[in-house]
Every structure is written in structure tokens, then in C-alpha cells.
N, C-alpha and C positions, 0 to 999 in steps of 0.2 A: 441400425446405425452402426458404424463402426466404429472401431477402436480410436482411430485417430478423430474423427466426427465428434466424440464424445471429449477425447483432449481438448480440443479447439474449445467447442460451447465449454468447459471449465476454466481454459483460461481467460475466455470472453468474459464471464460471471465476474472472477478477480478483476482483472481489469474494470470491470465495473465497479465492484467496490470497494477497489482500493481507489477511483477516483471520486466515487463519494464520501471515505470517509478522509482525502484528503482536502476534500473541498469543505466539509463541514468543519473539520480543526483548522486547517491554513495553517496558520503561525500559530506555536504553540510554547510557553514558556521553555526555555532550552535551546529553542533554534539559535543557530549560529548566523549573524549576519552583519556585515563588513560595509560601509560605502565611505569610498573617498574618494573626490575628484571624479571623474568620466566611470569608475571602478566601483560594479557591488561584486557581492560574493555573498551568498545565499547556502547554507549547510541546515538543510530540516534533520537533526538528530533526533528531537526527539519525537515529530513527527514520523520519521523513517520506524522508533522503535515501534513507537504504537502501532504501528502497520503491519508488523513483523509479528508483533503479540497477536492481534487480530487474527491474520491470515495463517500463523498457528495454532491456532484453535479450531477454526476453519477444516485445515486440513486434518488435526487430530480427529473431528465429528467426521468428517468424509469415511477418513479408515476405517474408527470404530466400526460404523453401520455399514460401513461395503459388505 
């Protein structure tokens, strides 16, 4: 396989489980969200960090063991 074959299936994987582990939290205390009138406004901060911790760790195991 090549080089770029193997980028794709990695970012497939992510993608994958960055939408499972946002489907399992959803809303999570800290999110920012606004509704007024016809107007929401939806900000997952702390969603976004969890995601961010996760998929750093992710990548720190990936390098290690490369």
C-alpha cells in the first residue's frame, strides 16, 4: 500500500472516532449555547477539548510504536 493509502485509512479511523466519541458525550457541561428568537449558537468547547486530549494521545501511541 502506499504512502498516501495509508494517510487516508488514518484519517478514516479519526474521523471515525472522533464521531463516536462525539456522539457518546454530545453536550457536555461547558458547552456554550445561545438561543434567542429564530437564533441558536452552539460552541462545544468542552467537547472540542476532549477531542483534542483524545486524539493526542492517539497520535502520541501512533509515533511511539511507529
Amino acid at each position: 500500500m502506499t504512502g498516501i493509502g495509508k494517510i487516508f485509512i488514518v484519517i478514516g479511523v479519526i474521523f471515525i472516532i472522533i464521531g463516536l466519541i462525539w456522539g457518546i458525550f454530545g453536550k457536555l457541561p461547558g458547552d456554550i449555547s445561545f438561543k434567542k428568537g429564530n437564533v441558536s449558537f452552539h460552541f462545544p468547547i468542552m467537547t472540542s477539548i476532549v477531542v483534542s486530549v483524545i486524539l493526542s494521545v492517539i497520535f502520541y501511541l501512533i509515533s511511539r510504536f511507529r
